[in-house]
Every structure is written in structure tokens, then in C-alpha cells.
N, C-alpha and C positions, 0 to 999 in steps of 0.2 A: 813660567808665569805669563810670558805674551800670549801663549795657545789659549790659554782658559783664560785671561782678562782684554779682548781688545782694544780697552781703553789705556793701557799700560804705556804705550808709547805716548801718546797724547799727554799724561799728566806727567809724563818725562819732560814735554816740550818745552816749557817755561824753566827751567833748571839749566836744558843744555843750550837755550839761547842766551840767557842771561851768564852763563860763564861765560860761551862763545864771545860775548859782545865786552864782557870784561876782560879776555886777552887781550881782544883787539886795542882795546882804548888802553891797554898798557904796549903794546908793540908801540903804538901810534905815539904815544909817549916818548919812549926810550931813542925813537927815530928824532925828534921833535929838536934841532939845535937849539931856538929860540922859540920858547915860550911865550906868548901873548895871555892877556890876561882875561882877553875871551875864551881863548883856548882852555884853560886852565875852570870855568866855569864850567864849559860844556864837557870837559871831560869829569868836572863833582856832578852834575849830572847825569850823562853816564853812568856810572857808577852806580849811582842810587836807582835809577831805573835796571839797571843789572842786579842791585839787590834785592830789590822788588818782586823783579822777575824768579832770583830763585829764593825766596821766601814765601812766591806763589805755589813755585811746583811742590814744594815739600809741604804745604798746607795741603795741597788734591791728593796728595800722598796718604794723608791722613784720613780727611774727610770725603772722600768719592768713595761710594762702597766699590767695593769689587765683585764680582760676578762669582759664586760659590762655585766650590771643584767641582765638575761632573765626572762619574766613573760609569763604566760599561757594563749594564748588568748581566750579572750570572745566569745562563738562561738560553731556551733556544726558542725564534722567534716562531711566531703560533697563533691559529684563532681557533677555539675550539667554543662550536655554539650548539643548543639542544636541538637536537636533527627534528623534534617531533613537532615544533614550535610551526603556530600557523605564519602563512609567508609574511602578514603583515608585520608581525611580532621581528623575522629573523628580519625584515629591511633593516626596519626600525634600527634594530639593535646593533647590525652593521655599520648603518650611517651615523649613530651617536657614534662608537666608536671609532671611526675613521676621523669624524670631528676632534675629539679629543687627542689622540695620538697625533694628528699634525697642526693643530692648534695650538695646544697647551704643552708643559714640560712632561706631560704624563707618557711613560715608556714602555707602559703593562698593567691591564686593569681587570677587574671583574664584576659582571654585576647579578647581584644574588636577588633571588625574590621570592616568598611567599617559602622558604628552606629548601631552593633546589638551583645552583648557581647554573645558568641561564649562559652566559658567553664568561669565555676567558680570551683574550690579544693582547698581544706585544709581546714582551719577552715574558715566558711562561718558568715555570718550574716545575720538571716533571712531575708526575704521578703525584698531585699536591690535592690531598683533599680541603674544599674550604670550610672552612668550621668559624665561626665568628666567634669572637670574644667580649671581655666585657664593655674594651673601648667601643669595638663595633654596634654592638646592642644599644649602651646610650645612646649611640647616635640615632638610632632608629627611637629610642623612645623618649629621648628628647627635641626627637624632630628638627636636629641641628647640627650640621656638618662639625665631623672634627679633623682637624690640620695638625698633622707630626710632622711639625718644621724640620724637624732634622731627628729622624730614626733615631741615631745609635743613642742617642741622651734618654728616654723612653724605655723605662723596664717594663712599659707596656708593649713592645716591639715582637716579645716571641709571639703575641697572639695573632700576628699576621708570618705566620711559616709557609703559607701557600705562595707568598709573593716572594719574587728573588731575593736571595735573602742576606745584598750587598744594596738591597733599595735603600733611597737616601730621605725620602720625604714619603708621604702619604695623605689624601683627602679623603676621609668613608662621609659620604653624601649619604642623605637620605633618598630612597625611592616611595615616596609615599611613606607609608605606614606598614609595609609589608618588605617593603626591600632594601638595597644597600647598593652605592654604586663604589668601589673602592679603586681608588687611583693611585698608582706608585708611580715617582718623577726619581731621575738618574740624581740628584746632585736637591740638596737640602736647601729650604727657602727660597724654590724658585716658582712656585707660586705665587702670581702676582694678586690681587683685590678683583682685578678684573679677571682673571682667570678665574676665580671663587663664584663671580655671581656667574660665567659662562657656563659653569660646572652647574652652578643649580637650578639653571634655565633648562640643560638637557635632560636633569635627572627630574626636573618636572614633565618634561613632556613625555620621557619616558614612561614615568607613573600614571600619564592620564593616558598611556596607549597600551598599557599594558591592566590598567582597570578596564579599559571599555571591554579588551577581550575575555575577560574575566568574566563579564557582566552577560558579552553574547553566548559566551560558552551556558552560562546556568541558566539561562532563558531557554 
């Protein structure tokens, strides 16, 4: 539990000082021959501040999310990008990628475009033809990312077999109108909001640098 929540000792904290401080004000007690009636205040005090305290930690207990498992994917790590691809196109498509993998939680991606998938990195999956499906498509033709918070709940999941296939979440970004940027993260719902619109900022600039080439190629 501490490996995977670093928070876990912290919302511990209020629990083991408020017992801690409740021994004491009973040691202190039991020590005490003559009671005053000061004394006797400050230690119903006490007490109440020690219940306080752990009535606190066991509310963080509840209410602070916890940081979701991550698990190791299945896979061996890899960039495999189309050798033919002019230089500007393979930078391009190195540097969004490098973005993404130490940026965001994304652990192995691919971005497909116009039906010829273009780069594969991060943790790969052998011999894995990509074939889109129908979650994939919508997203292309509704022009609107979709987010598989957490894989295994999704009997839409066998349509991403190309991806390791212990992935725990998933973003298919639009590229334009012709492509798809697909991102797999080790550990479910760890896609933050801003990681979302990071995601759509690169998958637009990749669409606008992957139309011009398109554009100089037919000219």
C-alpha cells in the first residue's frame, strides 16, 4: 500500500498522534497524586483534541483518493517509425512522442494516419497488426477523443489487441480527420484534465504538420 499511495503515511498521521497524545494524558494521569482542577480541564481537553485528531485521520482515510495500482506492462520496449517518412514528418513524430511518454502517464502509443500506422514506442507488443475498431473510428468521426478510464470494465477492449494487453487505460485522440493518436497508461484513471487537453494540443500540431506534407507531396 505505501509503494503505490505516497500519501498513505500522511493520512496515517492524525490517528497516531492523537492516540499517541491520548496515552500520554493518561500516563500523566495515573502518575498525578493530587489532582487540581486545572489539571483535570486540561486533560478533558486533551482528550477531545486527541479525538479530534483521530476522527480526522479516519475521515482522509475515506475521503482523499488514492493514487490507482500501476502494473508493468507486458511488452518489450520499442520505437518502431516508417523508415520512408520525409525527415520533417520522422522529427515531428519522435518529439511528440518523447513528449508524451515522460510527460503524461502514457507507457506505449501509436499514431495511425490516412491507414498506415506511422510510429509505434514504449512498450510494444510483438508482431501486433493495428487494425482500428469501432471505438477507434468514432473517435475519428466524431472528432472527439475517447478516454477508457480503466480497460478491463470495456468489452470494447479486444479492439485494441495491438496494445499490451495488461494496458490499464487508454486516450484514441483524433489526428485530424484522417488519423488517430492512441495512448495506453500502465494504471486506470490516471489521466489527469490537463493531460487531456496536452494530448490535444500535440495531436493538433501533429495534424497540421502532417497535412502540409501531404499538401507539398501533391503539388
Amino acid at each position: 500500500m505505501a509503494k503505490s499511495d505516497p500519501n498513505y503515511f500522511l493520512r496515517l498521521l492524525p490517528i497516531i498522534v492523537g492516540v499517541l497524545a491520548s496515552c500520554l494524558l493518561l500516563v500523566n494521569r495515573l502518575l498525578t497524586a493530587n489532582l487540581t482542577d486545572s489539571q483535570a480541564r486540561s486533560d478533558a481537553v486533551g482528550i477531545i483534541i486527541s479525538a479530534v485528531l483521530v476522527l480526522t485521520g479516519l475521515l482522509w482515510q475515506q475521503i482523499q483518493p488514492k493514487p490507482p495500482e500501476a502494473v508493468e506492462l507486458i511488452g518489450e520496449e520499442g520505437f518502431e517509425l516508417v523508415p520512408d517518412l520525409p525527415e520533417a514528418i520522422k522529427t515531428e513524430l519522435a518529439w511528440a512522442s518523447h513528449l508524451l511518454l515522460t510527460n503524461t502517464a502514457t507507457k506505449t502509443l501509436v499514431v495511425w494516419y490516412r491507414g498506415q500506422t506511422l510510429l509505434r514506442r514504449g512498450i510494444l507488443r510483438s508482431d501486433a497488426q493495428v487494425n482500428l475498431g469501432a471505438i477507434a473510428q468514432r473517435a475519428i468521426e466524431k472528432q472527439k477523443a475517447v478516454y477508457l478510464v480503466n480497460l478491463k470494465l470495456y468489452p470494447g477492449r479486444v479492439e485494441f489487441g495491438f496494445l499490451p494487453e495488461n494496458t490499464q487505460g487508454i486516450i484514441c485522440q483524433p489526428i485530424g480527420r484522417e488519423g488517430l493518436l492512441i495512448l495506453g497508461a500502465n494504471a486506470p484513471r490516471s489521466y489527469t484534465r490537463q493531460d487531456e487537453i496536452w494530448i490535444t494540443g500535440i495531436a493538433d500540431k501533429l495534424a497540421n504538420t502532417l497535412q502540409e506534407a501531404q499538401t507539398t507531396t501533391n503539388q
